[in-house]
C-alpha positions as CSV (number, residue, x, y, z in Angstrom):
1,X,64.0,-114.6,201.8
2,X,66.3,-113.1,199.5
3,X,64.2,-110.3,196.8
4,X,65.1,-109.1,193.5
5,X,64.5,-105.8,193.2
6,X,64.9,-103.3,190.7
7,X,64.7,-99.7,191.6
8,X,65.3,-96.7,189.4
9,X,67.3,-99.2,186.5
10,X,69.5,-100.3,189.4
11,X,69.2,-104.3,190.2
12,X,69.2,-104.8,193.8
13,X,68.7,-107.6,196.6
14,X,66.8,-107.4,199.8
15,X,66.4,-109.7,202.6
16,X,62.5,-109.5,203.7
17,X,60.1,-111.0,205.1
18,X,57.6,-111.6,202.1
19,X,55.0,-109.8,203.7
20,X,57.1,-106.6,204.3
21,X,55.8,-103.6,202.4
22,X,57.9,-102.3,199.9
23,X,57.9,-99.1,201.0
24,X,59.8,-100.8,204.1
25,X,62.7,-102.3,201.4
26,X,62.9,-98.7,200.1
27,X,63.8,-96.4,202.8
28,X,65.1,-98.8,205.3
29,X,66.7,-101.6,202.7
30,X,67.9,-99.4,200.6
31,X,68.4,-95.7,202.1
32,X,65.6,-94.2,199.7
33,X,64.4,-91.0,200.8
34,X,61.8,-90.7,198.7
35,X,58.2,-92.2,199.5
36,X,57.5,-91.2,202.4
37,X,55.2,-93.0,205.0
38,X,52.3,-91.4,205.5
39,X,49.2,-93.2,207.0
40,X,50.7,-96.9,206.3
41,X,46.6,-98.2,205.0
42,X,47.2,-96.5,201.0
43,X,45.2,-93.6,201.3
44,X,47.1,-90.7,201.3
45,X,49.8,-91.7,198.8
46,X,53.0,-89.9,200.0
47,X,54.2,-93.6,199.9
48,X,53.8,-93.9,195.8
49,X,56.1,-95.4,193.4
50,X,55.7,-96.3,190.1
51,X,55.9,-100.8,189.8
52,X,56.2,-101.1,185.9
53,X,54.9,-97.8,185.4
54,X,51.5,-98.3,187.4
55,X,51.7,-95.8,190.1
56,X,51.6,-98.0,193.9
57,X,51.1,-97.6,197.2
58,X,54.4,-99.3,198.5
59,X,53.0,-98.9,202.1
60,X,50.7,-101.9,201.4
61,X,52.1,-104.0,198.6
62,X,54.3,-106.6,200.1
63,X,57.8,-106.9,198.9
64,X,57.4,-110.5,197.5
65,X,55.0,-109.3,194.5
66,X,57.6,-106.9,193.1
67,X,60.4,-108.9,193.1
68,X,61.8,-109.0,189.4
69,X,59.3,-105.9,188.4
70,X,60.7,-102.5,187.5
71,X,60.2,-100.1,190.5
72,X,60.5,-96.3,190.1
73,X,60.8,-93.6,192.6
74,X,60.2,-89.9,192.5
75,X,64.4,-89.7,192.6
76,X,64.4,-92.2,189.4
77,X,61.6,-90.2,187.8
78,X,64.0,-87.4,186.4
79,X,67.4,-86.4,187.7
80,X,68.9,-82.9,188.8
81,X,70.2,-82.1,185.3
82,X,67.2,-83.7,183.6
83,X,64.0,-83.3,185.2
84,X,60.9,-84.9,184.6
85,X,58.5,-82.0,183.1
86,X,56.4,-82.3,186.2
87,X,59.1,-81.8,188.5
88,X,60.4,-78.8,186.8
89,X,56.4,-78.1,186.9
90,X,56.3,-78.3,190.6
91,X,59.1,-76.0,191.0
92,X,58.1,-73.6,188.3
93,X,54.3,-73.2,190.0
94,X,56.2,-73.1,193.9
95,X,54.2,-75.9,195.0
96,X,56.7,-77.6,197.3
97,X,55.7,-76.5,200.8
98,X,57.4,-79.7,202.8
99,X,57.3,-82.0,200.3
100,X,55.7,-84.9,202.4
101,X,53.2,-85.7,199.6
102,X,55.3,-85.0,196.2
103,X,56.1,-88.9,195.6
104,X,52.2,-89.1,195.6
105,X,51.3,-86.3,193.5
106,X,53.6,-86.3,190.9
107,X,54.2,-90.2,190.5
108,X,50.2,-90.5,190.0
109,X,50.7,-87.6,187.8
110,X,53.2,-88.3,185.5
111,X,51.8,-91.7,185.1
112,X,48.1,-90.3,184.5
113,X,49.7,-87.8,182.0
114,X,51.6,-90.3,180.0
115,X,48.2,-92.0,179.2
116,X,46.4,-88.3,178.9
117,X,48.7,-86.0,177.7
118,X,46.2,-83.5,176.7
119,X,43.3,-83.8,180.1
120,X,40.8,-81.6,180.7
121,X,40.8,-80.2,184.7
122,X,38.1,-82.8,185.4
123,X,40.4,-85.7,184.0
124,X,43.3,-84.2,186.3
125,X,41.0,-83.9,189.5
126,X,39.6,-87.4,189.2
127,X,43.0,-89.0,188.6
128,X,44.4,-87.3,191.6
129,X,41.5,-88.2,193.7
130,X,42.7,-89.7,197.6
131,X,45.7,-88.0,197.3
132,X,46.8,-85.5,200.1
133,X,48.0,-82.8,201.0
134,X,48.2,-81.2,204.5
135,X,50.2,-77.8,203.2
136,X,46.5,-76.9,201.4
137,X,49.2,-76.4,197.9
138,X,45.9,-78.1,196.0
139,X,45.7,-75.4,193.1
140,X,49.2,-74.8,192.7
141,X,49.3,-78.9,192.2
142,X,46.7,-78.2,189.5
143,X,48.5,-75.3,187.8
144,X,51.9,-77.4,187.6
145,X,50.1,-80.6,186.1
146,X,48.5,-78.3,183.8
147,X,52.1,-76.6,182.9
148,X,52.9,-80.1,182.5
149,X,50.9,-81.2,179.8
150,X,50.9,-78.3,178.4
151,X,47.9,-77.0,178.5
152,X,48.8,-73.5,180.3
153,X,52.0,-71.7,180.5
C-alpha cells in the first residue's frame, strides 16, 4: 500500500507493508540517516522521532498509523545554520561520543523541554528514563539539557 508521509515539512510516499515499522520507511524508504536501530522492541530509543510532536519509537510503530501525521527527525529538528538549542547544547557540553543514541536523547528532550521549560534535575531524569547510552556520556546529557533550558551556563 501506498503511505503518506510527511517527514521533516517534506510530503512523501512510501510503498509498505502496513505493518512495517516506520523506522524501516525512514532509513531504507527514504535514505534518513538519522534514528538509528537499536534493539528493534522500543527500549533503548536510538530509533526516536517526533509523530506530531510526541516523541516515538519508530522501531515499533507501524508505518500505516502515521500516514498523514507530521513526522520529525533529529535532521528536521534544527538545521546546520539554525540549530535546535539542544543540539547546539550537545555540542557545547561535548557529549557526542558516536552518536548512536542522540535521535533518542535529544528528540525526548526537546519534546520534554517544550512542555517544562524550566525542570528541575528530577523532572529531567524521569523524562529521560529507558533511554541509553552505551558511551556512559549520562552527565554530560544532563549538563546540555540543563544548558538547554537554561537553567545553567
Amino acid at each position: 500500500m501506498k503511505y503518506n508521509l510527511i517527514v521533516d515539512g517534506k510530503s512523501t510516499a512510501v510503498d509498505a507493508d502496513p505493518a512495517m515499522p516506520l523506522l524501516y520507511a525512514l532509513r531504507s524508504d527514504l535514505g534518513l540517516n538519522n534514528p538509528k536501530f537499536g534493539c528493534g522492541l522500543a527500549q533503548c530509543g536510538a530509533c526516536t522521532v517526533h509523530v506530531n510532536g510526541v516523541p516515538t519509537r519508530s522501531c515499533v510503530m507501524p508505518v500505516s498509523a502515521v500516514a498523514g501525521k507530521k513526522i520529525t527527525t533529529l535532521a528536521g529538528l534544527g538545521t546546520p545554520e539554525k540549530p535546535h538549542p539542544l543540539q547546539t547544547a550537545f555540542i557545547e557540553e561535548q557529549v557526542p561520543q558516536c552518536g548512536y543514541c542522540l535521535s533518542g536523547w535529544i528528540m525526548t528532550a526537546a519534546a520534554f523541554l517544550r512542555d517544562n521549560p524550566k525542570p528541575t534535575d528530577a523532572q529531567i531524569r524521569d523524562a529521560l528514563t529507558g533511554l541509553k547510552c552505551r558511551c556512559g556520556t549520562h552527565m554530560a546529557i544532563m549538563r546540555a539539557v540543563k544548558r538547554a533550558a537554561g537553567t545553567t551556563a
